[in-house]
C-alpha positions in Angstrom: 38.2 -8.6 4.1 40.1 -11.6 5.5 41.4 -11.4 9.2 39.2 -8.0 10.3 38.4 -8.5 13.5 34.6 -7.2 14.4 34.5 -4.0 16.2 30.5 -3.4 16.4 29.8 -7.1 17.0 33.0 -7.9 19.5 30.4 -8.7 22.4 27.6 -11.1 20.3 27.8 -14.4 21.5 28.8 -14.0 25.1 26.7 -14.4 28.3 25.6 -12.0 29.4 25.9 -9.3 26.7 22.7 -7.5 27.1 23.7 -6.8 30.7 26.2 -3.5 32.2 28.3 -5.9 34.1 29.7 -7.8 31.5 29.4 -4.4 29.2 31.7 -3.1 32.0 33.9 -5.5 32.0 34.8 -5.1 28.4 35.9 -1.5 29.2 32.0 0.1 28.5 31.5 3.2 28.8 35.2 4.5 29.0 34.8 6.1 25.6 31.9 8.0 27.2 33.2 9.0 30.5 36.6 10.2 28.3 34.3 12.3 26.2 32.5 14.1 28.8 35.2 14.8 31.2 37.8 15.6 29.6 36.7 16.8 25.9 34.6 19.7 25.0 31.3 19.5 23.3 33.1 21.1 20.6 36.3 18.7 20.2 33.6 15.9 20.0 32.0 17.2 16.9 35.7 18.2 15.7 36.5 14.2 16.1 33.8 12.9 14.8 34.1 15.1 11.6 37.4 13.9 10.8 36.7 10.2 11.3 34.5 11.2 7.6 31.4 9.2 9.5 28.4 9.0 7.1 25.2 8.2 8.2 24.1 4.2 8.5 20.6 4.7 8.4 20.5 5.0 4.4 21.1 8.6 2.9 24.9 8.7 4.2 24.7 12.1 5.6 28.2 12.8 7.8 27.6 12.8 11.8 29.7 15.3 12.3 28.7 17.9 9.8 25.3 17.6 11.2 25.9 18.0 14.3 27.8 21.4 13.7 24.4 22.5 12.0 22.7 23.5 15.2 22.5 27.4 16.5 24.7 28.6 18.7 23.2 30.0 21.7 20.2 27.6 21.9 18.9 26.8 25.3 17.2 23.4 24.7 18.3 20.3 21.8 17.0 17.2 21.7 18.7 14.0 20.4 16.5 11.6 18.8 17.6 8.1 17.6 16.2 6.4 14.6 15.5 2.9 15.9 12.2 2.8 13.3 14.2 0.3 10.6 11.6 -0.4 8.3 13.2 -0.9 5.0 12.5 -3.9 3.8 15.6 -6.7 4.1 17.2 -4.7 7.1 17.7 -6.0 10.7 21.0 -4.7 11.4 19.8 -1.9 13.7 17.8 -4.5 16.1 20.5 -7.1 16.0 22.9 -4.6 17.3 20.8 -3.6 20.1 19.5 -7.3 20.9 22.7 -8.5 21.7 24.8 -5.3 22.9 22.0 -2.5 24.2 24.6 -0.4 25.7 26.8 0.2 23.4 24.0 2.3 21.9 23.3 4.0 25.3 27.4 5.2 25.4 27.1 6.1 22.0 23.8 8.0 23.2 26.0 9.5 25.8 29.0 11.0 23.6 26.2 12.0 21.0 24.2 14.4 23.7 27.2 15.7 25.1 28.5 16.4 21.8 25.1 18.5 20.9 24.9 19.9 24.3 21.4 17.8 24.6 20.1 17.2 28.1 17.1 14.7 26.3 17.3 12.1 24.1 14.5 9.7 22.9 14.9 6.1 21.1 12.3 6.0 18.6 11.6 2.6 18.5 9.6 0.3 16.1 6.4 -1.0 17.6 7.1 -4.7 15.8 10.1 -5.1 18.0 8.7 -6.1 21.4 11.7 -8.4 22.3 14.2 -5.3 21.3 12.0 -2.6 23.6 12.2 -5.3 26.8 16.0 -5.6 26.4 16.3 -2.1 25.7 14.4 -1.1 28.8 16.2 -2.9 31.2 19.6 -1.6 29.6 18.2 1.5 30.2 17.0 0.9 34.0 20.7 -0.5 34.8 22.6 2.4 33.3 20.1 5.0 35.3 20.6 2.7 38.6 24.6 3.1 38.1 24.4 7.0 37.7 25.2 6.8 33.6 21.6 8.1 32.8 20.6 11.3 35.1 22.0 13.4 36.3 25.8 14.1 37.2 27.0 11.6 34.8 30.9 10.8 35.5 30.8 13.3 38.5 30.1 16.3 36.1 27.4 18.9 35.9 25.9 16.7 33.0 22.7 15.0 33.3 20.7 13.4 30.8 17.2 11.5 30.4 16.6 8.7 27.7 13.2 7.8 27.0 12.2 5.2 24.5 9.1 5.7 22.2 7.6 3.6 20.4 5.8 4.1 16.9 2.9 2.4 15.5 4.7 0.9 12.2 4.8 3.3 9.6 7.3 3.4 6.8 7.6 6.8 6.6 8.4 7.7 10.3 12.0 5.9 9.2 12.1 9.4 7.5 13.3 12.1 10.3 10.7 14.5 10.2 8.1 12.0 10.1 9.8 10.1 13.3 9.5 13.7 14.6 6.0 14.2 14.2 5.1 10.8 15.0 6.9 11.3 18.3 5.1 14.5 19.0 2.0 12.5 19.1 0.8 13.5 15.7 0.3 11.3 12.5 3.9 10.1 11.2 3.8 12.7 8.5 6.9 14.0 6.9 7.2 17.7 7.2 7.9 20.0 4.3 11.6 21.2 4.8 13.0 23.7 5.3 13.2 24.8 8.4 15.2 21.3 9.1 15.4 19.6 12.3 18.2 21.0 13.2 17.1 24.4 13.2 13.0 23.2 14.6 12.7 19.7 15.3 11.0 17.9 18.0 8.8 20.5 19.9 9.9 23.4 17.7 13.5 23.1 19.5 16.9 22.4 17.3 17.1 18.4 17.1 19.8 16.0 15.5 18.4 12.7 14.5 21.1 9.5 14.4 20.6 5.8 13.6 21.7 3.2 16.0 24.2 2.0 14.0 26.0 6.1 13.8 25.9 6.2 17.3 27.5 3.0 18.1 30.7 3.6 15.6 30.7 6.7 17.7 31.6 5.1 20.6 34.6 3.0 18.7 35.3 6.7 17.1 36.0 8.3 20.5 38.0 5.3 21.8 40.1 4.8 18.9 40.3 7.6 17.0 39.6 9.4 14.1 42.8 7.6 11.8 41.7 4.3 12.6 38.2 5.1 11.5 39.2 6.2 8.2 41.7 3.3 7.8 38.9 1.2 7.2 37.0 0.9 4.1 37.6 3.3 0.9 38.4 7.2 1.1 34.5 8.6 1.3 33.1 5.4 3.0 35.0 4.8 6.3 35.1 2.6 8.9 32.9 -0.4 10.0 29.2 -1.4 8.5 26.9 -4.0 9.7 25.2 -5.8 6.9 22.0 -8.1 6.5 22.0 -11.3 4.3 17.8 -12.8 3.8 17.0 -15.0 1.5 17.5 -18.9 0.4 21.4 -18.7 1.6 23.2 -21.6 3.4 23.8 -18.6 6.4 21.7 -15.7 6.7 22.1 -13.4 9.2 24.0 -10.1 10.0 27.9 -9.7 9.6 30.5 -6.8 10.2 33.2 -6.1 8.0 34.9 -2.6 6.4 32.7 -0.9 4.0 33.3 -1.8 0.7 32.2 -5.3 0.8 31.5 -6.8 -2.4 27.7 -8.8 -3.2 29.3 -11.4 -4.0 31.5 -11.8 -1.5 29.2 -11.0 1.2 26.7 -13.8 -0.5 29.4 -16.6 -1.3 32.1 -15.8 1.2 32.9 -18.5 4.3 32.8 -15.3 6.8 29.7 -14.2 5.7 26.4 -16.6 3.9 28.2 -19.1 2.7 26.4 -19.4 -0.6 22.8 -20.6 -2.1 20.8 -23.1 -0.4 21.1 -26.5 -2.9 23.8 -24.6 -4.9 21.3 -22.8 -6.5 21.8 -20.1 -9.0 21.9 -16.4 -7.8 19.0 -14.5 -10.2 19.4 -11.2 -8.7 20.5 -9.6 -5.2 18.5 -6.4 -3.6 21.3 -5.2 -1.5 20.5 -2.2 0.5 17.6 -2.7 1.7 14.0 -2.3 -1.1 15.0 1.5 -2.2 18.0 1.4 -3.4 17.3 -1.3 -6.5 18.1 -4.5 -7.4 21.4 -6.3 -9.0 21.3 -8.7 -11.8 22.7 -11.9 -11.5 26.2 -10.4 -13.1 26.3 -7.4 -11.2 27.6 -8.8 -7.6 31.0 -7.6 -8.1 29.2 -4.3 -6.8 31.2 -2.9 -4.0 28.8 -1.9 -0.9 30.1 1.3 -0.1 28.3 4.8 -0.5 30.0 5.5 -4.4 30.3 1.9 -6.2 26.4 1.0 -6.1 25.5 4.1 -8.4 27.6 2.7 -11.2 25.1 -0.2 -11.0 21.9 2.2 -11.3 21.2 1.9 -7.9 19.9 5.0 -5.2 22.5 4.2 -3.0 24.4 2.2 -0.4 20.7 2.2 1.3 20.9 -0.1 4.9 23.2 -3.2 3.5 20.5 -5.0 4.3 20.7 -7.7 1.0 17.5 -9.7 -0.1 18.8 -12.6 -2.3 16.8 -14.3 -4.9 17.3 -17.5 -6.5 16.7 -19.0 -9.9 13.4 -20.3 -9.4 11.9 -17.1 -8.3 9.0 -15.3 -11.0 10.2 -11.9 -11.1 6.3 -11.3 -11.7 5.8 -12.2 -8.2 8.5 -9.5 -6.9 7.5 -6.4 -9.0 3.6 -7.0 -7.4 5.4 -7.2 -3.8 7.3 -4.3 -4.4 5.2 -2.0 -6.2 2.3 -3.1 -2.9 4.6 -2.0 -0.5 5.1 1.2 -2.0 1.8 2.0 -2.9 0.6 1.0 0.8 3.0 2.9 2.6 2.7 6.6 0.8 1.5 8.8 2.9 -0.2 10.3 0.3 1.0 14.0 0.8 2.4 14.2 -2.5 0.1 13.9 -5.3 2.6 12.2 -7.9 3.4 9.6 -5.1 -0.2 8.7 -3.6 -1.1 8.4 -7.4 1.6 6.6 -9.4 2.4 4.2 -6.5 -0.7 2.9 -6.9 -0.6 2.8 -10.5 2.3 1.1 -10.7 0.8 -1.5 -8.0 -2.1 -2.3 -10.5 -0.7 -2.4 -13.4 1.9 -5.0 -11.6 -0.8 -7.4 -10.3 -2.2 -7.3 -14.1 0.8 -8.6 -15.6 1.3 -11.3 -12.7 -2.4 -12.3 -13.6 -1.7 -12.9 -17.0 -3.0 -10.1 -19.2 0.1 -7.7 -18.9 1.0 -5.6 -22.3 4.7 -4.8 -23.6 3.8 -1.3 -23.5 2.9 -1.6 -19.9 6.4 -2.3 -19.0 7.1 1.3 -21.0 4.8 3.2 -19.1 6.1 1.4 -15.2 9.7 2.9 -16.3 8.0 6.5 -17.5 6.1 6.7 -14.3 9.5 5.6 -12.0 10.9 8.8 -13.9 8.0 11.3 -13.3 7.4 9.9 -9.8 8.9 12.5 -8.0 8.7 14.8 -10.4 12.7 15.3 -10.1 14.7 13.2 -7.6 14.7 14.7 -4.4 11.8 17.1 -4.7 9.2 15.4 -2.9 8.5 16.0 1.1 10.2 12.5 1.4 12.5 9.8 -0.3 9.2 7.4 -0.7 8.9 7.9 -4.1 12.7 8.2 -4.9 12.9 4.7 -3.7 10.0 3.4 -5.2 11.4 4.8 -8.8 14.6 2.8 -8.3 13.2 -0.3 -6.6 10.7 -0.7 -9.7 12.8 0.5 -12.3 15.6 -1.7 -11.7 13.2 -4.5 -12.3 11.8 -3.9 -15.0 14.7 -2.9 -17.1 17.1 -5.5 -15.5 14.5 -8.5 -16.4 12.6 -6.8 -19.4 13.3 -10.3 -21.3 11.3 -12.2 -18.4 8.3 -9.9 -18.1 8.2 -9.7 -22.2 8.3 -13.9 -22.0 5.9 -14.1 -19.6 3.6 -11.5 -21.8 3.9 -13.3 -25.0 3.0 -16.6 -23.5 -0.1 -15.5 -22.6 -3.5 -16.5 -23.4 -4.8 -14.8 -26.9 -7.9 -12.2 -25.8 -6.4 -12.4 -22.0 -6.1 -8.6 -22.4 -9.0 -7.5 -23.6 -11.1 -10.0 -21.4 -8.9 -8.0 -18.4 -9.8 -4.5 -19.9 -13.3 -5.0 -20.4 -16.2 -3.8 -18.4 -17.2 -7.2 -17.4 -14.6 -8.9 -15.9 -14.7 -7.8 -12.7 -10.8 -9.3 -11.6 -9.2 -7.3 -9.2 -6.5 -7.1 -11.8 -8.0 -5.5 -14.3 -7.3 -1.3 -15.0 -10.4 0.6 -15.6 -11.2 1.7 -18.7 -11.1 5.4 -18.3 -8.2 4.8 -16.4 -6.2 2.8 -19.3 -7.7 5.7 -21.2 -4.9 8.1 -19.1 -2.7 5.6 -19.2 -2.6 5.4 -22.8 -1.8 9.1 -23.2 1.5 10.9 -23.5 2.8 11.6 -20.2 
């Protein structure tokens, strides 16, 4: 990845980034004004196709090919952006628009004029009060200098951005839930079909884009379809932003091709430069909490949307990498993960509202020292009944639960199973019985079910 000059970042680090003059000045908004004055809505979605541009946001689903799923003939479309970015280890999204807000608001531009949308809200995590400020005002310029409104570029075209902002929920990073959520209703995923596209927001055809889609839009229009796909390997084209968290020398978010290995992106000069105190690397999560974690000699993983399953992981997920060192109890991050999971189900889905929080409690028993090796059977049975079959719940909760807590406990078995053996002799049975009242401890009629065949 040596010599690749950033494309998505090009404007981070100088004054004045946030603001349209210096924007401007860097040719802003020529991609835009190309697009609506002198393409059709239809040679947008043609360009855009070709370019092979998979979603950022996580499940990799190609810009283009969505967009050509809305009816013909429809009067009204909305465009909503996914600005939610709640999985865990992933700031990629809000960086972007920290430093650069308007290259979103082009790529906003090209998007509604692509899908023939005169409305496009920003759905916008309620955590990121810095972001909405900077936001705003990008948004307040470009309506003051006639590229929000109406009669962009001296067409007929007009357009209104509005920026909403949700109240924090993990599943609203899921479309349908955004949807409802931005409807005014509780951030529920819908059962699909129909499919936004078809009835979305208000019951009218919708496309929902991340940030990060809509800006590599922008690049796609100016540059091409070719140079998009010259970057990266065939089936993951052109630029990705990703994260780096954790005890490295550098953390922070970097650009390069897709296809990036873990390691490099961990060790290499460009990117994190490495472990704090040379420590060892014990594992890397590297997408962002779904997708799974690598062991320690699994970085060679390329991040791009094909290499990760080879690894056992969901997915490319966000890039956003969690890095854990040597010194970390693994303990401690199956109870963090499994909590997260279990707190954030909706709870629409039986299997998921149910399992997530059994997986949560039998997690926090084995951290407190009364775990069982057969408890480490029944986590991995439950991450493969979870969902019932991938895919076939209202939502990808529990997918990514499965693979988040699977990975774990299969890639550092030996740990857990060290950690059980060294405990204290009757620890278990003190935990099970009905008198020890520790949080930790499983019910009896409940270990009851757990003890059956599932």
């Amino acid at each position: 990845m040596g010599g690749y000059e950033p494309v998505l970042l090009s404007n981070v680090g100088l004054e004045g980034s946030r603001t349209l003059a210096v924007y401007c000045a860097r040719g802003g908004y020529q991609a835009a004004r190309r697009a609506v004055t002198s393409m059709s809505p239809q040679q947008v979605v043609d360009l855009v196709k070709a370019s092979d541009l998979r979603g950022r946001g996580g499940a990799g689903f190609r810009v283009g090919v969505k967009w050509g799923l809305l009816p013909p003939g429809r009067e009204i479309t909305y465009l909503c952006v996914n600005f939610d970015e709640s999985e865990p280890g992933t700031f990629n999204n809000r960086y972007l628009v920290d430093h650069d807000p308007h290259q979103l608001l082009e790529g906003i531009v090209i998007a509604a004029h692509a899908t023939q949308a005169r409305t496009a809200y920003v759905y916008l995590r309620a955590e990121f009060c810095e972001t909405f400020h900077v936001l705003q005002r990008a948004v307040d310029e470009a309506y003051a200098a006639g590229l929000l409104g109406k009669g962009l570029f001296g067409t007929s075209m007009s357009l209104d951005c509005h920026i909403h902002r949700g109240a924090g929920a993990y599943v609203c990073g899921e479309e349908t839930g955004l949807i409802e959520s931005l409807e005014g209703k509780r951030g529920w995923p819908r059962i699909k079909p129909p499919y936004p596209a078809a009835s979305g927001a208000f019951g009218r055809p919708t496309v929902v884009n991340n940030v990060e889609s809509l800006c590599c839009v922008v690049h796609i229009v100016a540059r091409g379809s070719g140079w998009f796909r010259s970057l990266g390997p065939p089936g993951s084209s052109g630029p990705k932003l990703y994260t780096v968290s954790g005890p490295v020398n550098r953390p922070g978010c970097y650009e390069a091709p897709l296809g990036l290995s873990v390691r490099e992106l961990v060790f290499g000069d460009a990117y994190a430069r490495g472990m704090i105190g040379n420590r060892k690397v014990k594992g890397v999560i590297p997408g962002g909490l779904s997708v799974g974690i690598l062991s320690a000699d699994e970085l060679d993983c390329r991040l791009d949307f094909d290499d990760p399953q080879r690894y056992g992981l969901l997915g490319l997920g966000t890039a956003g990498a969690i890095v854990i060192n040597e010194d970390t109890d693994m303990r401690d991050v199956l109870v963090n993960v499994a909590r997260f999971y279990a707190r954030e189900s909706c709870g629409q889905c039986t299997q998921c509202r149910e399992q997530t929080d059994w997986l949560h409690k039998i997690a926090r028993r084995i951290a407190a020292g009364a775990g069982r090796i057969e408890d480490l059977d029944l986590m991995e049975s439950l991450t493969r009944t979870m969902g019932m079959m991938e895919g076939q719940s209202i939502c990808g909760l529990p997918d990514g639960a499965n693979y988040a807590i699977r990975t774990l406990v299969s890639k550092y078995r030996a740990e857990f199973e060290r950690h059980i053996q060294a405990q204290r002799p009757g620890s278990v049975e003190e935990t099970l019985s009905g008198n020890n009242r520790s949080v930790y401890r499983l019910p009896v009629l409940a270990q009851e079910a757990a003890n059956r065949k599932w």
